[in-house]
C-alpha angles and dihedrals in degrees: 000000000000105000117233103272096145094064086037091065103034083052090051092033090059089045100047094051089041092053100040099053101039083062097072094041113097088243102039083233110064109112111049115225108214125189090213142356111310130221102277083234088045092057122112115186138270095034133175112196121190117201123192097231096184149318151195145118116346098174126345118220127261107246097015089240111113137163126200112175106318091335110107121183149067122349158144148186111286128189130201125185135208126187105216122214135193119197121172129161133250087248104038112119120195118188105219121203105237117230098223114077096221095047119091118234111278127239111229120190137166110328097009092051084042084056101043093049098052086054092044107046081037088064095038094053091051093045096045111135093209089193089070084066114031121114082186144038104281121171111190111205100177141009122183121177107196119215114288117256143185081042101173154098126270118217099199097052095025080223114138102205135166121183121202126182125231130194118196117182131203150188110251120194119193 
């Protein structure tokens, strides 16, 4: 049997955005990583959701026989993909350490924050150590984070928002 490496890195995958870019908020705690879509009263803002969009065989192996750490058996590439959306509200403020010590924190709002945390989740995707993370054995053999899109605000809803998609593939022993 497969072991559960989907939940595994979407798991890791959540972890490693929420704690990269909390880092560089003023409180540690400030953008909310959701695994779907919450409930529109359970939001808190700004919020990065990452929902897993599909998955399945990317390339199977020559000769079936693989070995991954001490597993030994059956396996393939396998790819999973998450779209990756930003919402903040009009009126959502996050203090950002500034990397420079004689600079004071920034104040990012609206566009600007918009803009900061699609650089930002961009670079932690790309610089997660998945095995920080991994309950398994997990080897990660490519990520690729396509541009952001729908990058916008929404009147109605005074909400800014952007969506990217983003494709990992693995090595899956079975």
């Amino acid at each position: 049997m497969a072991k559960d490496f989907l939940n595994v890195i979407e798991r890791a995958l959540m972890m490693g955005i929420s704690d990269a870019i909390n880092t560089l908020t003023e409180s540690g705690e400030d953008i909310h990583v959701y695994g779907e879509f919450p409930e529109v009263e359970e939001i808190k803002f700004p919020a990065i959701i990452v929902e897993h969009t599909g998955s399945g065989f990317e390339e199977q192996f020559m000769g079936q026989g693989v070995t991954l750490g001490s597993s030994l058996g059956t396996g393939e590439t396998y790819g999973a993909s998450y779209a990756i959306h930003l919402i903040s509200e009009k009126e959502t403020n996050i203090q950002v350490v500034s990397s420079a010590s004689s600079a004071s924190d920034v104040n990012y709002k609206q566009r600007r924050l918009l803009n900061w945390m699609m650089l930002n989740v961009a670079n932690s995707i790309m610089d997660i150590n998945f095995e920080t993370y991994e309950e398994e054995d997990t080897q990660i053999l490519e990520r690729h984070l396509s541009s952001w899109r729908n990058i916008g605000f929404i009147p109605d809803l005074q909400w800014y928002g952007a969506s990217a998609e983003f494709l990992i593939t693995f090595t899956n022993i079975r």
